[in-house]
N, C-alpha and C positions, 0 to 999 in steps of 0.2 A: 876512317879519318884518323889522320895520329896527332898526337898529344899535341902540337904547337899550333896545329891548325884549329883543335877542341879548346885550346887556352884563348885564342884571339878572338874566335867565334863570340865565346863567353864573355869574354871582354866586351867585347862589342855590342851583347844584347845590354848586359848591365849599365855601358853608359848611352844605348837608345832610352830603356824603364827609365834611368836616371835624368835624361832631359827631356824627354816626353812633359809637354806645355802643362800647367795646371790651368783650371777653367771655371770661372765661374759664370754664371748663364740663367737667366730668367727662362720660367716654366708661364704655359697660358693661362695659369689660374692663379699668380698672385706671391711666386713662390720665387727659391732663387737655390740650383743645385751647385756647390761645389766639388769639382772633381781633382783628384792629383794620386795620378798611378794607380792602382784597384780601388780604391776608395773614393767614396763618394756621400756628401752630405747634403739631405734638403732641409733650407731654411724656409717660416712664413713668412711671411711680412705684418702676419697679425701675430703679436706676440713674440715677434725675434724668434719665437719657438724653433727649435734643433727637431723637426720632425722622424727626420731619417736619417741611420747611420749606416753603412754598408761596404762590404769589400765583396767586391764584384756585386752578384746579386740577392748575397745573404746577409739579413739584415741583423741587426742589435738591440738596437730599442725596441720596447713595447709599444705594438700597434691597435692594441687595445682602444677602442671609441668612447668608450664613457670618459666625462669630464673629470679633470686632471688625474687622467691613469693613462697616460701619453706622453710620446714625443722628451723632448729638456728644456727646459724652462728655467727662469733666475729673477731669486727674489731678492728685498733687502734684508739683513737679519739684527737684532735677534725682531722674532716672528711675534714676540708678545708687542711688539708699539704696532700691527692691525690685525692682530689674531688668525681671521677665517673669515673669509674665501679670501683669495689672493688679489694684491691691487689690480685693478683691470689696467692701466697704463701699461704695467710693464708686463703681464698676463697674457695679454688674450687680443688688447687695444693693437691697431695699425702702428706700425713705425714705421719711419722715413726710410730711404734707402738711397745707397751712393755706391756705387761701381766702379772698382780701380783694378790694381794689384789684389787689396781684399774689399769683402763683402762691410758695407757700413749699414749697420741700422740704430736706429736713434727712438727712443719713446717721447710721448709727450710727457710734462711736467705732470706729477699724483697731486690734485688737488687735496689729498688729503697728509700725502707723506711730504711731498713739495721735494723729491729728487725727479731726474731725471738719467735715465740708463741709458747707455751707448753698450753694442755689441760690435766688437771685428772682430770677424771670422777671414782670418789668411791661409792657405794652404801651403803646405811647410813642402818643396820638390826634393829636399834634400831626401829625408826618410818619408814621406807622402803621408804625413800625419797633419792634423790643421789645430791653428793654434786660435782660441778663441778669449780676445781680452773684452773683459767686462768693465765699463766706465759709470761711478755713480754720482752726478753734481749733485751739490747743493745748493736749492735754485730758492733758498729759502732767504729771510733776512734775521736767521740766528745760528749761532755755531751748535751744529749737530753730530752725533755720532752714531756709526751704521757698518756693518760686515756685510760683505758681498756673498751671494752663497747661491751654489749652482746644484740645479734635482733635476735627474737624469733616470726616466723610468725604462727595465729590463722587466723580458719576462720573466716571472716565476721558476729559474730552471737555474740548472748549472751552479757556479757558486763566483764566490764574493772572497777577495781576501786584504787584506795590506798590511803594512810593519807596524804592529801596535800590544802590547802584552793583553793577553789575555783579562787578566783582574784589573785593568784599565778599561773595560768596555762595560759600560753603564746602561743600564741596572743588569749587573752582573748576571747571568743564566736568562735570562731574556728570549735570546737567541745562541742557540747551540753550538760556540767557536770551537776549532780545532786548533792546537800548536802546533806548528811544521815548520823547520826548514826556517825559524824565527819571525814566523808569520801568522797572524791571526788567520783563519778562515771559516766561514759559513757559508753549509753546505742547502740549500736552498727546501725549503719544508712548506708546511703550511697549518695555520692555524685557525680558530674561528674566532679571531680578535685579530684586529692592528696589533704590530708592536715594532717600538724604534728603539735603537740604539745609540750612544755617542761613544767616540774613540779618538785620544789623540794620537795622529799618526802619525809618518815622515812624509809628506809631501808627495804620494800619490796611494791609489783605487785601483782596484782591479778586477775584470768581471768576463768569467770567461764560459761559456754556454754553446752548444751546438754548433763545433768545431769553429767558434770564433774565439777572441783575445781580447777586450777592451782593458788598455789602461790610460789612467789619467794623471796628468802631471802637475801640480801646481806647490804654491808655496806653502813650507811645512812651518808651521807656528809652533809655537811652546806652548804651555798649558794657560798664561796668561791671556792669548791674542786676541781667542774666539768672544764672538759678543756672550754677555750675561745669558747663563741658562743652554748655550749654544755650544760646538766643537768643532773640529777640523775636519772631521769626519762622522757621517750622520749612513744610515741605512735602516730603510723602513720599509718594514713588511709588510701590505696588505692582507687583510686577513683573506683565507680560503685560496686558493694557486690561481691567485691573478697577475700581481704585479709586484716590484720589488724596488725602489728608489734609491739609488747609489749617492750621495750628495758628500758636497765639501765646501769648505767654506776658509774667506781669508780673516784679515786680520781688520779687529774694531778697531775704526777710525776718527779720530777727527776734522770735521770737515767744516771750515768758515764758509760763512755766504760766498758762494762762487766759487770753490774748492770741490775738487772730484778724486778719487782714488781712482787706480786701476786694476786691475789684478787677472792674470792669464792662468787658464788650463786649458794644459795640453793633451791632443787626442790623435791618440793611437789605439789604429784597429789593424789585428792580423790575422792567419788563416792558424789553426792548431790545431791540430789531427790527433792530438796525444786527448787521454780522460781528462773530463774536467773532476779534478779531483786534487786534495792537497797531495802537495809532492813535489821532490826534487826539481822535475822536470819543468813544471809550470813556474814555481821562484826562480830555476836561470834562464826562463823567456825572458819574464818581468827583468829582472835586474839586466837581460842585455838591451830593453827598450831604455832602462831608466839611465 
């Protein structure tokens, strides 16, 4: 084959992958999978929950069964106005669901928090990554204020990194960062206690394990945005090699009766053959996704 004939060929597969349809499609049990170019994500309809994330057949998230050591989930923040266990509305409860271009799911109103959370999940054809906005009304009759914040659990493996100093990650030595490459990173361990950290970072996460890439895209705050007690960036350990929660969160808002924010992260998953390990190689993945 010579060169003009291997240039058009080429050509040609990249803008088949490139229009190849994105899909979203109801499963028999309740569920709803989004597909666009190797990747593919299942939604529930209990809990809007991000069950599965996957490029081709290998997965990302923690499939882990014990209760919330699974799947992605989205709470309101800060987490001190209902403590513990998480509100069943936006949790665990049924949401609605509406089928177009993207996936719509909708919660019922907390009778105890009095928001109510919308999730679109679109799949993005251009780079086959899906963008997921989070909606939180205030279905109350007094002006409230609430950050959006999204937990996303991996397994125990691989490591963690994004653009944040060092002696910025609270409570300092907690969890064991590296500097590289102008990037925080932790290298995945285990302990026999929980332990969480916060960081402010630039506006995305990145989690890369068992020849996979996860990074996340959203809006990067200043050190004032995040709700009281709260940051941009959250990662929490379970104790002992179970599970690992990657979380970010946007900016505390004000919301009058009948007022909602929005706020999108984006997700991108890819194949990477190289260590997961700090280093050159993995910072100009990330920064060619970002």
């Amino acid at each position: 084959m010579n060169k003009t004939i291997a240039t058009l060929l080429m050509a040609f597969l990249v803008q088949y992958v490139m229009a190849a349809p994105s899909i979203i499609e109801p499963t028999t049990d309740g569920k709803y999978i989004i597909k666009t170019g190797d990747v593919n994500m299942t939604v529930d309809t209990n809990g809007g929950k991000i069950l599965s994330f996957k490029y081709g057949d290998a997965e990302v998230i923690s499939q882990t069964q014990f209760p919330n050591s699974f799947g992605s989930t989205f709470w309101t923040s800060p987490q001190r106005e209902w403590n513990w266990p998480p509100v069943a509305e936006y949790d665990r409860m049924p949401y609605t669901v509406e089928v177009g271009e993207s996936l719509i799911m909708t919660s019922e109103v907390s009778a105890r928090m009095k928001y109510r959370i919308k999730k679109t999940f679109k799949p993005v054809k251009s780079n086959h990554s899906i963008s997921v906005t989070y909606s939180i009304k205030n279905e109350s009759n007094e002006t409230r204020k609430v950050a959006p914040w999204e937990i996303t659990r991996v397994p125990n493996d691989g490591i963690i990194f994004f653009d944040a100093p060092y002696d910025g990650i609270t409570p300092v030595g907690l969890l064991k960062f590296i500097t590289d490459n102008g990037m925080s990173w932790y290298v995945a361990d285990e302990a026999s206690q929980n332990r969480k950290v916060n960081a402010d970072g630039k506006g995305w996460l990145a989690y890369c394990a068992n020849g996979l890439l996860l990074v996340k895209k959203f809006q990067d705050l200043d050190a004032s945005q995040p709700a009281p007690g709260e940051a941009e960036i959250q990662v929490y350990v379970n104790q002992r090699k179970t599970f690992i929660e990657i979380e970010s969160q946007g900016a505390y808002t004000v919301l009058k009766p009948g007022e909602e924010l929005q706020w999108t992260v984006s997700w991108h998953l890819l194949p990477y053959d190289g260590k997961a390990e700090p280093g050159k190689a993995l910072a100009k993945k990330v920064k060619g996704i970002l």
